[in-house]
C-alpha positions in Angstrom: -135.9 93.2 119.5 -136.3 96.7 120.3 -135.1 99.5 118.0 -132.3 101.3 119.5 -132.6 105.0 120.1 -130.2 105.9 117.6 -129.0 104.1 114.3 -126.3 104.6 111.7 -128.9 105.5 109.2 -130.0 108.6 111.3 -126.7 110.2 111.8 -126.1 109.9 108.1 -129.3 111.3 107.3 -129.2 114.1 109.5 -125.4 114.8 108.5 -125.1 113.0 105.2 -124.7 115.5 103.1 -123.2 118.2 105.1 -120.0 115.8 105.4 -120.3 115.0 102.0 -120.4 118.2 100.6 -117.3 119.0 103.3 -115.5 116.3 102.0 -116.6 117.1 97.9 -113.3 115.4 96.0 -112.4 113.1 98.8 -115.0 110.4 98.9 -115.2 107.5 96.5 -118.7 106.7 94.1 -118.3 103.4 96.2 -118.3 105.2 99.3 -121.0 107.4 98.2 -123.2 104.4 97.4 -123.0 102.6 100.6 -124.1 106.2 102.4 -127.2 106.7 100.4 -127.8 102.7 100.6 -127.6 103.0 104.1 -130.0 106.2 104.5 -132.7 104.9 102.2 -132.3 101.1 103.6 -136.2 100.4 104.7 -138.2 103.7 103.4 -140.8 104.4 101.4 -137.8 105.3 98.8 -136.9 101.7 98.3 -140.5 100.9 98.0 -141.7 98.2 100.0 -144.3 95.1 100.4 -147.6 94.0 102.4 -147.3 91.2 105.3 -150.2 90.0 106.6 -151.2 87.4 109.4 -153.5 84.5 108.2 -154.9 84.5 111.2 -155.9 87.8 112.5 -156.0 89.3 108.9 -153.9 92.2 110.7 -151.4 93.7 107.7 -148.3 96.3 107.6 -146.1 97.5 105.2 -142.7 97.0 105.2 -140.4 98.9 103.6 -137.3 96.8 101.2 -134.0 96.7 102.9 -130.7 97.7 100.7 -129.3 94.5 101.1 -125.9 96.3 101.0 -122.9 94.2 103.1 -122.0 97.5 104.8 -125.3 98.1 105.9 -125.8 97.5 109.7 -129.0 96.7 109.7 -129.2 94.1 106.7 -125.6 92.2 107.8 -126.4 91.4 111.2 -128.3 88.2 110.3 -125.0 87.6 108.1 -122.6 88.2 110.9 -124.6 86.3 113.4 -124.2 83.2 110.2 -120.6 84.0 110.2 -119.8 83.7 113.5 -121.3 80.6 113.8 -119.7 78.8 111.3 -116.5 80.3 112.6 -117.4 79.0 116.0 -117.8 75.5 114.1 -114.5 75.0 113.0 -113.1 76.1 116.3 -110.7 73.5 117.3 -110.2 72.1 121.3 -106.9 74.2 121.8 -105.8 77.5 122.9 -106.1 80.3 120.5 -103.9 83.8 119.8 -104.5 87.3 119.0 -101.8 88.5 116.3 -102.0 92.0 114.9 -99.6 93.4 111.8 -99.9 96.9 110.8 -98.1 99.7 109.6 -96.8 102.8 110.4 -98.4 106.2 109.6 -96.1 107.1 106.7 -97.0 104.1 104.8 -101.3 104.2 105.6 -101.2 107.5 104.0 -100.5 105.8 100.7 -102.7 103.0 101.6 -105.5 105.6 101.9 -105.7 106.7 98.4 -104.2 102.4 96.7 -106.4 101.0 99.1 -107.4 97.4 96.7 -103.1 97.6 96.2 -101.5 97.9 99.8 -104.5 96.3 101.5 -103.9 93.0 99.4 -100.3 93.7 99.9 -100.7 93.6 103.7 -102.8 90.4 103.9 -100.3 88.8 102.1 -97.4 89.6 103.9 -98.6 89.1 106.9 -100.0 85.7 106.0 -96.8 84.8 104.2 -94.6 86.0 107.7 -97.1 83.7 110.0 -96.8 80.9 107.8 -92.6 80.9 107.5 -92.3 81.5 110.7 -94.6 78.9 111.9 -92.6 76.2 109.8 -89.6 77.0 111.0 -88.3 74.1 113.4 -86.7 76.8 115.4 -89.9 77.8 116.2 -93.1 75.8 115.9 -92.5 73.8 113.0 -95.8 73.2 111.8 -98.2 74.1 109.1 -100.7 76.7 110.6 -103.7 77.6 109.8 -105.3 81.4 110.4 -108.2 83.5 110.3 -107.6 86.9 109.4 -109.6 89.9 109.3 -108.5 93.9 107.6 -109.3 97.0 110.3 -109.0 100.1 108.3 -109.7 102.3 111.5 -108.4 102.7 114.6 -110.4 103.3 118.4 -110.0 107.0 117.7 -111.4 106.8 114.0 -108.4 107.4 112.1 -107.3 105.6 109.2 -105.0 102.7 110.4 -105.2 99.7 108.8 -104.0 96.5 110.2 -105.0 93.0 109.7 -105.9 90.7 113.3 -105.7 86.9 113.1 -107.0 84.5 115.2 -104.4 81.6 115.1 -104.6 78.2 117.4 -102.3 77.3 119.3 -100.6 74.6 117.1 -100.7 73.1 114.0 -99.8 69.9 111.6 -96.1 68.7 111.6 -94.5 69.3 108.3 -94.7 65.4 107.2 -98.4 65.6 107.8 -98.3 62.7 110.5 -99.0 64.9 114.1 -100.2 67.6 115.9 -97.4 70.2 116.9 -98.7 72.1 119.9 -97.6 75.9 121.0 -96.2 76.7 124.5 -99.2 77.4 127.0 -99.1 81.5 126.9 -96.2 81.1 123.9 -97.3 81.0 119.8 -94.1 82.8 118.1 -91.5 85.3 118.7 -92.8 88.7 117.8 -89.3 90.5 117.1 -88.9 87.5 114.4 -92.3 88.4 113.2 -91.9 91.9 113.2 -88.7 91.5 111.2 -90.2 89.5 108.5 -92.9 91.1 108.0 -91.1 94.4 107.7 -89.2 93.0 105.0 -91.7 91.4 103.2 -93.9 94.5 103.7 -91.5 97.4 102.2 -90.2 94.7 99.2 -93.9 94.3 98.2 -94.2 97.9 98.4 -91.2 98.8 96.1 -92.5 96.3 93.4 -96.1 97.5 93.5 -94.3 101.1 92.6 -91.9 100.0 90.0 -94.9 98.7 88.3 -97.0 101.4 88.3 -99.3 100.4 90.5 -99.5 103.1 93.1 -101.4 106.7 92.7 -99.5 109.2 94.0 -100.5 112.6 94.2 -101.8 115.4 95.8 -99.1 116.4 98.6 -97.5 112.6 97.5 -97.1 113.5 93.8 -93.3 113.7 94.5 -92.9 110.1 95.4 -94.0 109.3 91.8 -90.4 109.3 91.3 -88.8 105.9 92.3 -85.3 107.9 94.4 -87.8 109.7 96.6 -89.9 106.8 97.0 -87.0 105.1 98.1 -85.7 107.6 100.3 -89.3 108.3 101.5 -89.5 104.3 102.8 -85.7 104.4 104.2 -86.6 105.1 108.2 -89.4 102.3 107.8 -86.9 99.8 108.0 -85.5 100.5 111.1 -89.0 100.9 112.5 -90.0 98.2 115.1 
């Protein structure tokens, strides 16, 4: 396989520290780590080791990888694994594209409670699927999903949201049958949406009342629990 012209590692060698020095108070050690990781990830800096052919005798070094997971160049043999054993338990129905997310307002406390509100939104979302999913109004089975968290949008701005893969179906609440969705049909998204919300904003109020949130900066007045309050108000009437 043929390097490509231009790799992660490059633009974050060329540009590395002029974005981090830009950005001084603003980037996380974890953050930090992966960067250098991915700029040192095969050079001489990691050191490296001597393959040789038994048969020609021709050798070459070859420089250590980082082995970090957000390295591009050490997790493609790991994605390539993933997909297949995702691919594996693929089952011989239909499948749907679902995506939660949340408004601006709300990611710009996610940015800076990431572990907190990113938990928060994989659980609510889950927990909407899954309720509405048993409902016999609905589908009234037991689903299963695969979910994945985005914490960027196309235009590179934070924006997290969660996709999930769901089949089109799923057991029957006695555990005897296969419930199937409508052809082009899985659930009503309004319902969904409406859940969700509500599930969302309540998780959000209790991760506050217990002190769970870090709120500062041009946020440091929604410390108090009124404003907070106040702050989250319009969300519920968003769609």
């Amino acid at each position: 396989m043929s390097r490509p012209a231009l790799e992660i590692a490059d633009i974050l060698r060329r540009h590395g520290a002029a974005w981090r020095a830009a950005h001084a108070g603003h980037v996380s050690l974890g953050q930090l780590k992966v960067m250098s990781a991915i700029e040192t990830c095969r050079t001489a800096a990691l050191g490296g080791h001597v393959e040789a052919c038994e048969g020609c005798r021709h050798t070459r070094v070859a420089y250590n990888s980082c082995r970090n997971r957000h390295c591009p160049k050490c997790q493609g043999a790991a994605a390539r694994e993933w997909l297949a054993a995702r691919e594996a338990d693929l089952l011989p129905v239909g499948y749907f594209h679902v995506v939660f997310t949340v408004p601006a307002e709300i990611a710009d406390i996610a940015f800076t409670n990431k572990a907190a509100v990113y938990d928060l939104l994989f659980r609510a979302a889950s927990e909407t699927m899954l309720t509405i999913a048993a409902d016999p109004r609905h589908l009234g089975a037991r689903i299963g999903i695969t979910a994945v968290l985005h914490t960027w949008g196309s235009a590179l701005t934070h924006h997290p949201h969660v996709h999930m893969i769901v089949p089109g179906g799923g057991i029957s609440l006695d555990g005897t049958r296969w419930v199937s969705s409508r052809p082009a049909f899985l659930l009503p998204v309004h319902v969904l949406g409406k859940l969700f919300r509500r599930l969302f904003l309540t998780g959000l109020l209790a991760l506050h009342a217990a002190g769970r949130l870090r709120l500062f900066g041009d946020r440091a007045g929604l410390s108090d629990p009124q404003a907070f309050e106040r702050h989250l108000a319009p969300m519920k009437a968003k769609k």
